[in-house]
Every structure is written in C-alpha cells, then in structure tokens.
N, C-alpha and C positions, 0 to 999 in steps of 0.2 A: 640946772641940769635935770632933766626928765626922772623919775627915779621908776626901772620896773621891777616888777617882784614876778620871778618864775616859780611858778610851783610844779613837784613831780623834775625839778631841776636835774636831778642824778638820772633821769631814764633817758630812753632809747630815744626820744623827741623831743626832749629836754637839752642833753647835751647839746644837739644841733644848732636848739636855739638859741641854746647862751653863743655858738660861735656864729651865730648870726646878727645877735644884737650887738655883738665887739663891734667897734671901730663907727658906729653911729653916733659916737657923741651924748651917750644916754648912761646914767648910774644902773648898774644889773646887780639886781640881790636875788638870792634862792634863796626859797622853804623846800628843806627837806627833813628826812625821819633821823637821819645818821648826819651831824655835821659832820664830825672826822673822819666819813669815810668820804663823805662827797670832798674835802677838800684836800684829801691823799687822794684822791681819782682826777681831780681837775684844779689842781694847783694853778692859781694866778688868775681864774676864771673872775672872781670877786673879792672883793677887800675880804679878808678875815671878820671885820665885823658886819659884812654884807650877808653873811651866809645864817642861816636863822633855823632852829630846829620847831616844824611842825610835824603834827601829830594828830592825823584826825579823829583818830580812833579813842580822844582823851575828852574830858570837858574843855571845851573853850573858855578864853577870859571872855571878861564883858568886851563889849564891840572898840568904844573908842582905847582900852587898855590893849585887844587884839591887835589893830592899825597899826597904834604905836610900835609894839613891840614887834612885827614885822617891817620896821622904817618908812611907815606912813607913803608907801607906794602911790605916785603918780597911774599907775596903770599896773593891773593885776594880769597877766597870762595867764589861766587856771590850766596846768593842762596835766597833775596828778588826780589818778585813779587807779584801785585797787581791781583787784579778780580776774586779771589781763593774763595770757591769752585765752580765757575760758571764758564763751561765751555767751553761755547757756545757764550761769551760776546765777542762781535767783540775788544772790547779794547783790547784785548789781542795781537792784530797783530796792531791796528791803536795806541794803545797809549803804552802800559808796549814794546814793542820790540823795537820800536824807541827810548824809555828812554832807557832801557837798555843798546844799544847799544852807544846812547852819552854816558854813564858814564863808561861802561868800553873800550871807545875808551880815552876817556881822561885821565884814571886812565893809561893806559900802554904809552901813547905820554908822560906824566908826569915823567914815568920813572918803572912804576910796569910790573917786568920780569915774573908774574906766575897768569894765570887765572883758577881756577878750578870751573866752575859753573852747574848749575843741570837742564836740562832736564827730560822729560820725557816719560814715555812710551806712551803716546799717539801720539809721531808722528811716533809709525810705522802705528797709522792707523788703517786698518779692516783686518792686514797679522795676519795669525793665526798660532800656533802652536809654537816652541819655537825662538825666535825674535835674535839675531843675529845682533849686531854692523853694518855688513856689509851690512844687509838689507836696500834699497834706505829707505827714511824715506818719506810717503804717509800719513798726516793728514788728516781727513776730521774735526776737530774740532777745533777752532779758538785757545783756547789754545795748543793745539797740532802745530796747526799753528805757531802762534807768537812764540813758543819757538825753531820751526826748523828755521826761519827766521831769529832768532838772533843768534843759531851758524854757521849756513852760512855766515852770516855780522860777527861774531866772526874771522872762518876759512880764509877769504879772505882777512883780515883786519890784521893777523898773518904773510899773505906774504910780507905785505907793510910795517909794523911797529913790529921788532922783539917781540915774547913772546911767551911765552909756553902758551896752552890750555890746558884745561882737560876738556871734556863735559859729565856728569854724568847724565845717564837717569837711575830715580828713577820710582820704580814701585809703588805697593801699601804697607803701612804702616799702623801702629797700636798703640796706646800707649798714655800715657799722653801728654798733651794738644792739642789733635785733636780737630778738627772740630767737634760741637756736632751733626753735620748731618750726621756724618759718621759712618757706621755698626756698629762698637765696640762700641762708645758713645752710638748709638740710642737702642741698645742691652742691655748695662746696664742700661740706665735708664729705659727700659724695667721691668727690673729684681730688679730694686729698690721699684721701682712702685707696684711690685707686680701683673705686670700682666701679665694674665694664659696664653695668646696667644701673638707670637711674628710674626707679617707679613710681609713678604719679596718676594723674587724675586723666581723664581722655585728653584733656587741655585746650575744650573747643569754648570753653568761656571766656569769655569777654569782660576786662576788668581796668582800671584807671590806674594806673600804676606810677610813680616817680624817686625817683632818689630821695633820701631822706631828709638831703641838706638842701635839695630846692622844696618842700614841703618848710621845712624849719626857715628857711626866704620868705615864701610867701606869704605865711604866717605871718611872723614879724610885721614885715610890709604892710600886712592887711590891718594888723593890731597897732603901727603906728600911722597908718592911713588918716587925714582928719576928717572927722566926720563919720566913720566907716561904721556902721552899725546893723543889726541884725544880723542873717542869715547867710554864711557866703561856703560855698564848695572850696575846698583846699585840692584843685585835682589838674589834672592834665588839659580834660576833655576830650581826651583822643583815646578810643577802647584799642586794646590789645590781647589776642589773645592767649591766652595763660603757655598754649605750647610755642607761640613766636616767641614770647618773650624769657621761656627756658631757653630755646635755642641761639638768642642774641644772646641772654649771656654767656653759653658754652662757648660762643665764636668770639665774642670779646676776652676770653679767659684762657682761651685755647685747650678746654675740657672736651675729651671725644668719647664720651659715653652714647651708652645707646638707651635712646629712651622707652623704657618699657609704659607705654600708654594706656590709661583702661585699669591701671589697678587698683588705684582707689577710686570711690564713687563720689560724682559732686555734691557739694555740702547741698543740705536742702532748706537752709537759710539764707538762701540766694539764690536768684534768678540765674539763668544763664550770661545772660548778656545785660549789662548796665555800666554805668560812667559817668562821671558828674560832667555837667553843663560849668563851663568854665566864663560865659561871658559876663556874669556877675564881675566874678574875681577880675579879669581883664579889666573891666569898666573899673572898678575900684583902685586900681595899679597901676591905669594909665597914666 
C-alpha cells in the first residue's frame, strides 16, 4: 500500500486533502505542529500512529533518521507554509523558503522518491491573461517570491539527488475553513449579520476561482498521476469576474444585500485579469 505523508495536514488545504485521498486504497500520515489538536479536529482521518509532529522552525534530524521517523513516505504532498494570508511579509523568502527547502532536501537524501508540492499563482506576477506553465515566473510579491525560490532550489536539487517533483500552482479557493478574511467568509458573515450593504472592490477583475474540495481532487489526482512531473496549474481555466461570482453566491444562498462597489481599491499585486491555463492539468488527468 502506497504510503503518503501530508504536510501543513491541519490547514485550510490540508484538511480537504486528507478527504480526498480516503477511500483510494493509499496509507495517509500527516506532519503537523499540534498532534492532539489535529487529532481532536479530525478524528479517524489516520491511525493514531500515522499522525507525526513536525516542526520546522526547530533543527532537523539527519535525513535518513528524518524519513524514518515520518514513516518512510512513498510520496510526500508538501503543502505547509507559514506567514499566510500576508503577502507581502519578507519571511516568506528569508525564513519559510530556506525551511522549506532544508526539509524536503533531507526528506529525499533520506530516501523519499516523490515530491508533489503547491505553488502558487502569484509567481507569474503582473502577466495577464490566461497564465501558462510555460510562462517565465515574474513575482513581485514576497510570497510569490519565496515560493518560486523554493522550486528553483526544488528543480536543481532533483538533478543532484534523484526524485520526482510535481509543482502545483493553486489559484484561488473557496470553502470550509478559510481564512475568515477571505471574500466568502467576509461575505457570509455579512449576510449573517444582517447587513444591507456589502463593500468591496469595483469587482471588474478577472480571477480563477474553484471550491476547495475540487482543488484538494485535483491535487491529489495530479500527485498520484504516474509519471506526473514538473509544473501544472491547479485552476479552473475559466476567468470569472470577482462581481459575478459575489453575486452567484448571494443567489445560491439566498443573501440580498446590496453591493456597495468601488470601496476598496484593487490590490496592486495583480493584474486585472488573469487565470491559469488548465490544459496541462486536463492532459495530465485524462
């Protein structure tokens, strides 16, 4: 039986994906910081001795003693990272990329043959329009940063020391246990609240959006794809714009606020309009 190891297991991406690897016939362990909290929060998700406390903020063991002691995973998911949802926090490049990168150098020198970890849309940057694997990746935002930096030091570290990659750049998401700062949270409790006006952005941009639980699918799929390596968009492919897709959910939820448009300004670490190119992914999942 397959064995994976999810990291960042207790988060917002995490959770999904443990319910997405159930029922494939595959052994699922998580590395997290808290094991008795992750496993009061998600009871039954993995064997008790499946669940492993890491910590990257600490010395690592040596490589083959690190392996071990995580259950010598057939295939790694990396998809913890610190300084989330702050974008613009330099730690992203000075401290989570340099972790990063010690732990899954040591996890494959130990002996782990498969890395599938997640990216993001933010290192294509300010290219507009539909985004493309192949496109150079142009951050101007530190997390966009640190996370092109780490699979550079991933990709170059793959020719020294055998292993499969898979670098999955996720776009935007929606769903149970977001971040309560984020549109859909800040939206319903809006609409719980009861109040008449809801203020936002003009909402004429253009963004790749999906449920969190077909992100956490495709994922999976893509990470146990065979063969599946490099670069692949986790995204729709189909742009929506920021005010349709407030207004789909008000009419899916039956919320009748009125949208006060224009209050906040667009962020200016993003284009207007952009969207991952999904035919990689497609090809990959056929």
């Amino acid at each position: 039986m397959q064995r994976i190891l999810v990291t960042g297991a207790g988060g917002f991406v995490g959770r999904h994906v443990l319910a997405a690897l159930a029922g494939r016939g595959v052994r699922i362990m998580a590395a997290v910081r808290d094991t008795a909290a992750f496993a009061a929060a998600h009871p039954g998700v993995c064997a008790p001795d499946d669940v492993f406390c890491l910590d990257l903020s600490r010395e690592l063991p040596e490589p083959q003693a690190l392996f071990t002691s995580l259950g010598r995973p057939d295939l790694l998911v990396h998809l913890a990272w610190g300084g989330l949802p702050d974008y613009r926090n330099l730690a992203h490049f000075e401290t989570e990329a340099p972790r990063h990168y010690a732990f899954v150098k040591a996890m494959v020198q130990g002996g782990l043959p498969r890395v599938a970890a997640v990216g993001t849309c933010l290192e294509y940057g300010l290219q507009s329009g539909p985004l493309a694997e192949t496109l150079p990746a142009r951050p101007v935002t530190p997390y966009g940063l640190g996370k092109d930096i780490l699979r550079r030091q991933l990709e170059a570290l793959s020719r020294t020391v055998p292993f499969s990659l898979l670098w999955c750049r996720l776009f935007y998401m929606y769903g149970p246990g977001q971040a309560r700062g984020s549109l859909f949270p800040l939206l319903a409790a809006a609409a719980a609240r009861g109040d008449a006006v809801f203020p936002m952005s003009g909402g004429e941009q253009l963004r790749d959006y999906l449920p969190v639980a077909d992100v956490a699918d495709l994922l999976v799929r893509a990470a146990l794809a065979p063969g599946a390596e490099g670069i692949v968009n986790v995204s729709s492919g189909r742009p929506v714009s920021v005010r349709a897709l407030v207004e789909r959910w008000m009419a899916e939820n039956g919320w009748t606020m009125r949208l006060e448009l224009g209050r906040y300004p667009y962020p200016d670490y993003e284009p207007l309009a952009f969207w991952g190119d999904a035919s990689r992914r497609m090809t990959l999942l056929s």
